[in-house]
BATI-37898 format. One line per 2 residues: their letters; for each residue x, y, z of N, C-alpha, C. Coordinates in steps of 0.05 Angstrom, whole numbers, always signed. Each point is the difference from the previous one (the first is absolute). Layout:
<recs>
A = X,Y,Z,X,Y,Z,X,Y,Z ~ ...
</recs>
This chain:
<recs>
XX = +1869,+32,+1362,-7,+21,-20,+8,-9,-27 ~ -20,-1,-21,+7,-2,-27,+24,+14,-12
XX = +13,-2,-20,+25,+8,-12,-17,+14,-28 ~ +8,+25,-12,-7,+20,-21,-9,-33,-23
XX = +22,-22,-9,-8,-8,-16,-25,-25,+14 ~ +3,-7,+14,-25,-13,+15,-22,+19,-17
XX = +3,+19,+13,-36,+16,-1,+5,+4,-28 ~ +10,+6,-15,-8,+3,-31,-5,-28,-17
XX = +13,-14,+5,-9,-32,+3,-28,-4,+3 ~ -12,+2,+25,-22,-11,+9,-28,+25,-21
XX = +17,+15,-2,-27,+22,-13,+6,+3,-22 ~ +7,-16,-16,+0,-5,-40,-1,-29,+4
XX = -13,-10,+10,+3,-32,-11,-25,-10,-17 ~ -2,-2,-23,-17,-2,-27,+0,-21,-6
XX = +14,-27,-5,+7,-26,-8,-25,-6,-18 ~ +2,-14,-20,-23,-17,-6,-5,-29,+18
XX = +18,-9,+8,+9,-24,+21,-7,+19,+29 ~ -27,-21,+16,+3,+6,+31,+19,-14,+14
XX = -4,-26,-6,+6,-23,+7,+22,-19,-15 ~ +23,-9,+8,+16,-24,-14,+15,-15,+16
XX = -5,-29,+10,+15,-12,+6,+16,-23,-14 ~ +34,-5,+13,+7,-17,-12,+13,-28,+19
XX = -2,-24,-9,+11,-17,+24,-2,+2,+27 ~ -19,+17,+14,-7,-1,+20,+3,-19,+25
XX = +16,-7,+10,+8,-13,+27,-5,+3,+32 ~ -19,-8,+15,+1,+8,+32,+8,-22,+9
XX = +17,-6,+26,+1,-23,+17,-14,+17,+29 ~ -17,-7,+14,+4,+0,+26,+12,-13,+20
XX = +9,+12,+26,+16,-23,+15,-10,-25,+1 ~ +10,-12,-4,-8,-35,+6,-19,-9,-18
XX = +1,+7,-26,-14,-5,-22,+23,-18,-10 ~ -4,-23,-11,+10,-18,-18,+24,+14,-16
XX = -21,+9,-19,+23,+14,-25,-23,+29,-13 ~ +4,+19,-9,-8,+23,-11,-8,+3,-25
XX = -37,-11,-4,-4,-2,-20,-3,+19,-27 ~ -7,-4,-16,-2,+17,-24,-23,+12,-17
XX = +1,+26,+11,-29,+6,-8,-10,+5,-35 ~ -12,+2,-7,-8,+4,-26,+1,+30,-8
XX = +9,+7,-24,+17,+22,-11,-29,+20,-4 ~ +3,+30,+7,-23,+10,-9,+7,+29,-4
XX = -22,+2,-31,+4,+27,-15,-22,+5,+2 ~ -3,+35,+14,-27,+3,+9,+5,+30,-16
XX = -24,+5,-23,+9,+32,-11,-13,+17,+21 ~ +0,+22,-13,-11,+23,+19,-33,-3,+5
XX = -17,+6,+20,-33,-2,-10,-11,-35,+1 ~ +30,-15,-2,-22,-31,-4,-1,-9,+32
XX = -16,-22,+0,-4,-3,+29,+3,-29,-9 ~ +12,-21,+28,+5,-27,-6,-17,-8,+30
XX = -6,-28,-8,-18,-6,+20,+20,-34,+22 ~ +6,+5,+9,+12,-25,+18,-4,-14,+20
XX = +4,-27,-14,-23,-16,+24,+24,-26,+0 ~ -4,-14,+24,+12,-40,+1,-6,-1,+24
XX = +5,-22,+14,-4,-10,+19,+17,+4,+30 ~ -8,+10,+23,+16,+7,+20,+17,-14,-1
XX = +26,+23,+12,+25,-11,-2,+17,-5,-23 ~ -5,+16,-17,+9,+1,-33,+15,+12,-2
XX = +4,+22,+14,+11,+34,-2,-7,+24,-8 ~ -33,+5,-1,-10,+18,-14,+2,+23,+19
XX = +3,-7,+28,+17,+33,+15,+27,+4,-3 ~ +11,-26,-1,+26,-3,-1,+4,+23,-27
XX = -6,-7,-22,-5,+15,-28,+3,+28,+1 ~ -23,+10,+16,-9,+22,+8,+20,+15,+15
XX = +10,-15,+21,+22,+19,+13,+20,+5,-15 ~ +9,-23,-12,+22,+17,-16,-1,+15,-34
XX = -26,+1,+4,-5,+31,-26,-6,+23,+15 ~ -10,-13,+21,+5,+33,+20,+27,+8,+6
XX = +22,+4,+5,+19,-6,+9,+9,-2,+20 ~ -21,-19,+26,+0,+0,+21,+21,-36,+1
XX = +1,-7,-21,+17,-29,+5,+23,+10,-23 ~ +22,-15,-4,+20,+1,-7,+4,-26,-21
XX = +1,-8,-13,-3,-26,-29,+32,-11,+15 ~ +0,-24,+7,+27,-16,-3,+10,-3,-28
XX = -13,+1,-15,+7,+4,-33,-18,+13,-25 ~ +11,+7,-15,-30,+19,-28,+3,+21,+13
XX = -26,+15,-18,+3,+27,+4,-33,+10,-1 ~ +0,+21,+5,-28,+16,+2,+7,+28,-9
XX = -17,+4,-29,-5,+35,+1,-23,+1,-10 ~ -3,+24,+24,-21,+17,-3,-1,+27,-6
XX = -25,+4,-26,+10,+22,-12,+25,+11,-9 ~ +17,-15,-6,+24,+9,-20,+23,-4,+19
XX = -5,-1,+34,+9,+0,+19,+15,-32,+9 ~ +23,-9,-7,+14,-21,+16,-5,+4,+34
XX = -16,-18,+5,-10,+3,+30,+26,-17,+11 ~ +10,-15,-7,+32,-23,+14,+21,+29,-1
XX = -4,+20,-13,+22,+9,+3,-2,+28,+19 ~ -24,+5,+12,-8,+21,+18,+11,-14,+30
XX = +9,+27,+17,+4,-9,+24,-27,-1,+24 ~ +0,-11,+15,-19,-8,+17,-29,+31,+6
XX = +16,+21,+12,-11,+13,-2,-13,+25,-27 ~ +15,-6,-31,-8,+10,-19,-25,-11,-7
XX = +1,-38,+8,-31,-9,+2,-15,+3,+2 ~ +5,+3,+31,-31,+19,+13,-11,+23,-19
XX = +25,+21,-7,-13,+30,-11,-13,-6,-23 ~ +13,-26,-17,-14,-11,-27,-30,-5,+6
XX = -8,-18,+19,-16,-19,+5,-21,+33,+6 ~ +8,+15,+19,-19,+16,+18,-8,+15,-26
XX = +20,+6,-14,-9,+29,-27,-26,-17,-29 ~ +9,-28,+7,-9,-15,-32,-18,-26,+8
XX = -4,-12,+20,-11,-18,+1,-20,+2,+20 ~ -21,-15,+3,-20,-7,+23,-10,-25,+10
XX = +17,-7,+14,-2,-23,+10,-24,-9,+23 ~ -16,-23,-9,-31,-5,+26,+20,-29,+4
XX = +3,-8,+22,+12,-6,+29,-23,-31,+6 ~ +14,-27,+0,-23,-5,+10,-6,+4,+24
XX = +21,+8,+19,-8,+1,+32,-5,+35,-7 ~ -4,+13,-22,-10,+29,-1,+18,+16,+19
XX = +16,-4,+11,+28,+17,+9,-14,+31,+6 ~ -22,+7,+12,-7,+17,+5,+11,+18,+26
XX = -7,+22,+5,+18,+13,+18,-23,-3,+30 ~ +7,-7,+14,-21,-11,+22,-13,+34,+14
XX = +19,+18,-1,-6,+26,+17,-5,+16,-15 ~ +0,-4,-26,-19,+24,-16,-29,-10,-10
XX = -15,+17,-6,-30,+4,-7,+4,-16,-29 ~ -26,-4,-9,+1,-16,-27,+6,+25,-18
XX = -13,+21,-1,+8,+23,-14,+38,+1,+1 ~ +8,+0,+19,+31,+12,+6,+11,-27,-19
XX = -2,-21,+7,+13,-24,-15,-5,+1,-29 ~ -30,+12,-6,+5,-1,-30,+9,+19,-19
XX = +6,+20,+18,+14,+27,-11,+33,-9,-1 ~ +6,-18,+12,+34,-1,+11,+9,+4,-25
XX = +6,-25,-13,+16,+6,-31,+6,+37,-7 ~ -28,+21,+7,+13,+13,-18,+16,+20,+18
XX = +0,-14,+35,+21,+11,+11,+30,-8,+3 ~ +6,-23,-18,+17,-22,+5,+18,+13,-33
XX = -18,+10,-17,+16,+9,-33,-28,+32,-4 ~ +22,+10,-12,-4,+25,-17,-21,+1,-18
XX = +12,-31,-21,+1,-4,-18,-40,-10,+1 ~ +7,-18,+17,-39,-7,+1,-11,+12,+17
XX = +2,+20,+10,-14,+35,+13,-2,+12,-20 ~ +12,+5,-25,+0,+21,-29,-27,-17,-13
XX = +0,-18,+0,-20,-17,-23,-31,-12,+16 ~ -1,+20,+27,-32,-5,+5,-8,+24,-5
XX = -33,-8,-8,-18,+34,+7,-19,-4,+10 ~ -6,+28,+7,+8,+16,+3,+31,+3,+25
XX = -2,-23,+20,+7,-4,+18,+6,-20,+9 ~ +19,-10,+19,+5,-30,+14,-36,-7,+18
XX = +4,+21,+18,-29,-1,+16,-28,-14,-20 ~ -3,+28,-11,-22,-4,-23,+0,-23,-22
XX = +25,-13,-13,-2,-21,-5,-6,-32,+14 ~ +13,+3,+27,+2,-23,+9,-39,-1,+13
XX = -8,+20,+7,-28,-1,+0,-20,-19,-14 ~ +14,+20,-25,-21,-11,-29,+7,-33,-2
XX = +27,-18,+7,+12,-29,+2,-19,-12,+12 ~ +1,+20,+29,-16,-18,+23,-25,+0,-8
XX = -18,+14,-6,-31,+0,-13,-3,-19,-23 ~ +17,-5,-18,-1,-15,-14,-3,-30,+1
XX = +18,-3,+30,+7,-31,+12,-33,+5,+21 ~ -10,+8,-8,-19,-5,+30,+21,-1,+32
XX = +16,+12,-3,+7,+10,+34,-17,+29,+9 ~ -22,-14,+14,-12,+31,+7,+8,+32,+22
XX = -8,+7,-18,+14,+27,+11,+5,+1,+33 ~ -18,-6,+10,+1,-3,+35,+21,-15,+9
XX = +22,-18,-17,+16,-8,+9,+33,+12,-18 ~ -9,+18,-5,+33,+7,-19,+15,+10,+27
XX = -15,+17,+21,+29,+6,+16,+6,-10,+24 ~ -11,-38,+3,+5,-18,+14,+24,-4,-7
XX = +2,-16,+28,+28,-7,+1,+5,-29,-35 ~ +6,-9,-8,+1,-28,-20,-5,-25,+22
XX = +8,+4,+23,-4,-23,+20,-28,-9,+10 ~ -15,+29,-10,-24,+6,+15,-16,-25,-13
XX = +3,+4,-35,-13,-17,-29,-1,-22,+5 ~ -11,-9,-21,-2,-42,-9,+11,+2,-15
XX = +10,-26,-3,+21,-15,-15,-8,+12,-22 ~ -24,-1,-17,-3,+8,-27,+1,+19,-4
XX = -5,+27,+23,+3,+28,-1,+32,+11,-1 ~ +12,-11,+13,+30,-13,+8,+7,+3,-36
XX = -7,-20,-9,+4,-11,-28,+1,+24,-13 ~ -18,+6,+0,-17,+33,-25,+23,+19,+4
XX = +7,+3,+34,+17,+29,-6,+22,-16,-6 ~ +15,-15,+2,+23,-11,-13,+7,+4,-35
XX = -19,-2,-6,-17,-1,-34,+4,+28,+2 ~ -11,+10,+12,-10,+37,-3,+29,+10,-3
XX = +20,+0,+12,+21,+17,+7,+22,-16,-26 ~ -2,-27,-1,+14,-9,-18,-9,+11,-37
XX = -22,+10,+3,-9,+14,-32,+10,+35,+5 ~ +5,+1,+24,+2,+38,+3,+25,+9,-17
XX = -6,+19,-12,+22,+19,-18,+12,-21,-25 ~ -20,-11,-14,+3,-10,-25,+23,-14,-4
XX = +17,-25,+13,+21,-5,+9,-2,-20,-33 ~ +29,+0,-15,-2,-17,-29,-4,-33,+10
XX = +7,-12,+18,-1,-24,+7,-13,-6,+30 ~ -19,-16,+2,-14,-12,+16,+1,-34,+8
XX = +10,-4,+14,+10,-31,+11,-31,-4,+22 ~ -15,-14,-3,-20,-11,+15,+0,-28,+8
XX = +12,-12,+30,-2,-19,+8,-28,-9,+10 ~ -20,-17,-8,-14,-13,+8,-18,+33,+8
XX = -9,+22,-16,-8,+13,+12,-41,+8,+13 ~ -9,-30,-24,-25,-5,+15,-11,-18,+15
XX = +19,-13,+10,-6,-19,+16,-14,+1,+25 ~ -8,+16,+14,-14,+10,+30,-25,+19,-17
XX = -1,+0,-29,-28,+12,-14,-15,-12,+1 ~ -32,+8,+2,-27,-17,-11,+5,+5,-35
XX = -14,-10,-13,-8,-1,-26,-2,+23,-18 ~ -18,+23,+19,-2,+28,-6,+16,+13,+5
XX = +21,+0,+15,+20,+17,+10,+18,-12,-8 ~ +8,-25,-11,+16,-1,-21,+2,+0,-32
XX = -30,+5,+3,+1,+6,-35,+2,+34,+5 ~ -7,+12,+15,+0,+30,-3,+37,+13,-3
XX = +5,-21,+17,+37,+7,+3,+6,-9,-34 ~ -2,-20,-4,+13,-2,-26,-13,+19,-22
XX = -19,+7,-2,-5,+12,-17,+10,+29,+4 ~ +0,+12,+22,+14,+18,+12,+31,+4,-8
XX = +8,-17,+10,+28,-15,-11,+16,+7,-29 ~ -17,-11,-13,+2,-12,-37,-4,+27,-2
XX = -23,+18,+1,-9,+30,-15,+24,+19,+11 ~ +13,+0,+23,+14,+18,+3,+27,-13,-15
XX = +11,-15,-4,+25,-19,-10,-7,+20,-33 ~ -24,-13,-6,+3,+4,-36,-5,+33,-2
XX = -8,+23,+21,+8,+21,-4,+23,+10,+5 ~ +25,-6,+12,+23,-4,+9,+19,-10,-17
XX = -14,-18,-15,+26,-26,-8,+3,-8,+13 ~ -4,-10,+27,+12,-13,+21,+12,-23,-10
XX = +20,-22,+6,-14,-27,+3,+7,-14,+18 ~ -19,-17,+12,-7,-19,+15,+6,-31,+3
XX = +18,-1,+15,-2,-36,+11,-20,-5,+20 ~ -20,-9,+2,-11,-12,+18,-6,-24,+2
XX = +15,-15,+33,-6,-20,+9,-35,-16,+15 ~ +3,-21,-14,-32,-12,+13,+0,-29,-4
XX = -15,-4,+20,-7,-31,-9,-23,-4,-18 ~ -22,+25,+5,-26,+1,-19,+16,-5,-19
XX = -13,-18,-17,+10,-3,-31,-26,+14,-24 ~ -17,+3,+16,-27,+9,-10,+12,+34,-2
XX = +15,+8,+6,+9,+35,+2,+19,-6,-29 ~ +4,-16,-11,+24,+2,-6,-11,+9,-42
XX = -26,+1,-3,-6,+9,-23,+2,+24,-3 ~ +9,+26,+23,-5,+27,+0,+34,+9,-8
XX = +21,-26,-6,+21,+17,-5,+12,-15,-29 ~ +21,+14,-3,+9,+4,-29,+16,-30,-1
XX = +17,-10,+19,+12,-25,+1,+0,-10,+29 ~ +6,-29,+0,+0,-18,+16,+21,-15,+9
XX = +8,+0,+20,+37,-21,+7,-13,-19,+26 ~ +6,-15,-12,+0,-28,+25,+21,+0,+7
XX = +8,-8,+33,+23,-12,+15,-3,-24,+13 ~ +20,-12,-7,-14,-37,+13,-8,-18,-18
XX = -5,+3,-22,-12,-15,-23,-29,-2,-1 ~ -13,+19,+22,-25,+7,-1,-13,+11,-30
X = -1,-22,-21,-17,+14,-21,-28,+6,+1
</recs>
């Protein structure tokens, strides 16, 4: 259960800064030594586009601005928020109330309907249940129509889908209840052409009515004119 200043915390957070990292450090077990990621100031609304070559760390990256990894050194805040100095579970409530994370394995819930999965978030926070409309239901609808997931399949199981359908509600639930930060691992990769330009544009229009902003990971380098800046990892220029 959140603590009185938790929840007043998480529901005034205004920052002009989404995003700031500093000295950034991960080792995994049996990794050499724990390299150093590149420093990043992301304002509110901008979206950065990230690309290098497998095995660089661009999930590595990702997990720990989610605060699903822990930095052996540096720091991460988000939204005004020192994420190194939250405890394990204040993370989660951070991450669930303010962020939307697309998964490359899409971390979907195997026993709920695509509808139920993309409503979750706004059963998981308050905070992104207050900021849909009319409704969680009625919004996550309007997501799925948007992605081309057709209606005949919203109250399938997610196991029932394809990989790309798979994809969409991952996308769908990760934009639900206007969340300020959006972390997208590799999130068109299982798209055709059309269904990944519909997502990004989808994407980008709800971000710049929001302010959102967006990291998204890709190898397309051809995606990478639709955002505000660009970070290579690897020396991938």
């Amino acid at each position: 259960m959140s603590t009185e200043t938790e929840q007043i915390q998480a529901s005034s957070i205004t920052p002009a800064s989404a995003i700031t990292t500093r000295q950034l450090r991960f080792c995994w077990p049996g990794q050499a030594s724990a390299p150093l990621f590149p420093d990043i100031e992301l304002a509110r609304g901008e979206h950065l586009f990230l690309h290098g070559p497998s095995g660089t760390g661009k999930s590595t990256l990702l997990g720990l601005l989610a605060g699903m990894l822990t930095p052996d050194s540096g720091t991460v805040e988000l939204l005004g928020q020192p994420l190194n100095g939250m405890r394990s579970g204040a993370r989660d409530r951070f991450r669930a109330n303010h962020m939307g994370v697309i998964f490359q394995q899409f971390n979907l819930v195997p026993y709920l309907s695509a509808l139920a999965n993309v409503t979750l978030p706004c059963r998981l926070s308050s905070l992104r249940r207050a900021r849909t409309e009319p409704n969680p239901d009625t919004a996550a609808m309007a997501l799925l129509e948007h992605l081309a997931v057709p209606e005949s399949h919203w109250q399938r199981s997610v196991t029932e889908l394809s990989i790309g359908q798979q994809q969409r509600v991952a996308a769908a639930r990760a934009l639900m209840g206007a969340p300020e930060i959006i972390l997208a691992d590799e999130p068109t990769s299982a798209l055709d052409a059309d269904n990944r330009d519909r997502f990004l544009d989808l994407l980008l229009t709800l971000a710049e009515q929001s302010r959102c902003s967006v990291i998204f990971v890709s190898h397309d380098r051809a995606l990478a004119s639709h955002f505000h800046h660009q970070l290579a990892l690897g020396g991938d220029a």
